[in-house]
C-alpha positions in Angstrom: 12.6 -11.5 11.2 15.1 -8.8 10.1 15.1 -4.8 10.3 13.0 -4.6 6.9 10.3 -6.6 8.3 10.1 -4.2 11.0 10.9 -1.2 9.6 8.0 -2.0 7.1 5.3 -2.9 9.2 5.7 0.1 11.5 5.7 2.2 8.4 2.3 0.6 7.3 0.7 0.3 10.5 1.7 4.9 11.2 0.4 5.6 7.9 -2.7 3.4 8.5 -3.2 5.5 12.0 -2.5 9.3 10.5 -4.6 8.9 7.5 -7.3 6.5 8.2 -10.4 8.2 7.4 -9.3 11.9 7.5 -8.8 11.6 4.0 -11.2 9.6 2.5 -13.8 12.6 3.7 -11.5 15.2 2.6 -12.3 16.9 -1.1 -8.8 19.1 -0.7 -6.8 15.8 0.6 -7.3 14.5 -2.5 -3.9 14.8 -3.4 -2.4 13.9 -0.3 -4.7 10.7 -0.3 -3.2 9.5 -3.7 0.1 10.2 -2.9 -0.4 8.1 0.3 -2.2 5.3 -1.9 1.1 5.6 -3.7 3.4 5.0 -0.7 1.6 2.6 0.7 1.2 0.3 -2.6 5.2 1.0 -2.9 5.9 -0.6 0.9 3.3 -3.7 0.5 5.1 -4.6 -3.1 8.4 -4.1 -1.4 6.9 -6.6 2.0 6.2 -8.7 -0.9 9.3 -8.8 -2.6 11.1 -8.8 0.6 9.3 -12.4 1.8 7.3 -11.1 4.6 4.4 -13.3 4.9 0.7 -12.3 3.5 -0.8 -12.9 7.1 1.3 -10.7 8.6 1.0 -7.6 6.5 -2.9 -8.6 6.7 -2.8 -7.7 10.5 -2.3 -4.0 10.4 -5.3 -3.7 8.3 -7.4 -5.0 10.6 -7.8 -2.4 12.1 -9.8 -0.7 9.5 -13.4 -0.4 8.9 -15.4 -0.2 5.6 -13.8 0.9 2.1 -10.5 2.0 3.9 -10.4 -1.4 5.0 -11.4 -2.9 1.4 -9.3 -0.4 -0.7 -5.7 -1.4 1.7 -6.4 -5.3 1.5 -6.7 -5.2 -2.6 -3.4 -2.8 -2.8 -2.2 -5.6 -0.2 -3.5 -8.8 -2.0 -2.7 -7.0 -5.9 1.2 -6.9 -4.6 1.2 -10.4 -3.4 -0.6 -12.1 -6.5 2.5 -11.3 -8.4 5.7 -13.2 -8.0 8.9 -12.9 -5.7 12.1 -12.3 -7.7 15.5 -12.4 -6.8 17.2 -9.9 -8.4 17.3 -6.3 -6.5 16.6 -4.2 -10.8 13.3 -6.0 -11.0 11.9 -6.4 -7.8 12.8 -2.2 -7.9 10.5 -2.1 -11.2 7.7 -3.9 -10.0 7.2 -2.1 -7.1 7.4 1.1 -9.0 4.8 -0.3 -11.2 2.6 -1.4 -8.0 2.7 2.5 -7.4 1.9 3.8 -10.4 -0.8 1.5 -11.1 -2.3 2.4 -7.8 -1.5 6.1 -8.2 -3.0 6.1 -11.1 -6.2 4.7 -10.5 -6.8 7.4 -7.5 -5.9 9.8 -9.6 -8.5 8.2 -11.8 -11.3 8.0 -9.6 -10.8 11.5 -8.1 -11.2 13.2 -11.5 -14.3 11.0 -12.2 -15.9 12.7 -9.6 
């Protein structure tokens, strides 16, 4: 596996570890949850678009309990139900869509409330 893959999964599995559950109790980390729903929907796209096999992003996640665990696995399983592409413009645009759909909806839910 190359640096990406690495580079990637250590990025998912720290942000995993420094947010899990701090946030999701947190009324004023609102914000900063979102913004970390962002990055995190950004990184799995990107995994995806890179080639890095489903199981192995899964594994990180495992280590989560309850909705934390829930909400990460469909921002996981959302980016890998859409397709790889080649080109370096599009793969770009869907991941920047991943995030924005997924910033969006937190944003969403958090002034629902």
């Amino acid at each position: 596996m190359g640096w990406n893959y690495v580079k990637i999964k250590m990025i998912i599995s720290a942000t995993l570890l420094v947010f899990s559950g701090e946030l999701l109790a947190s009324e004023s980390g609102n914000d900063d949850y979102c913004l970390m729903i962002n990055d995190m929907a950004g990184k799995m796209m990107e995994a995806r678009q890179l080639g890095i096999p489903l199981a192995e992003m899964k594994k990180p996640l495992n280590a989560l309990k309850g909705a934390e665990k829930d909400l990460f696995t469909d921002i996981l399983i959302s980016a890998y139900e859409k397709p790889r592409f080649n080109g370096e413009e599009i793969r770009k645009r869907y991941i920047t869509e991943h995030q924005n759909d997924w910033y969006m909806n937190c944003i969403k839910v958090y002034q629902s409330k």
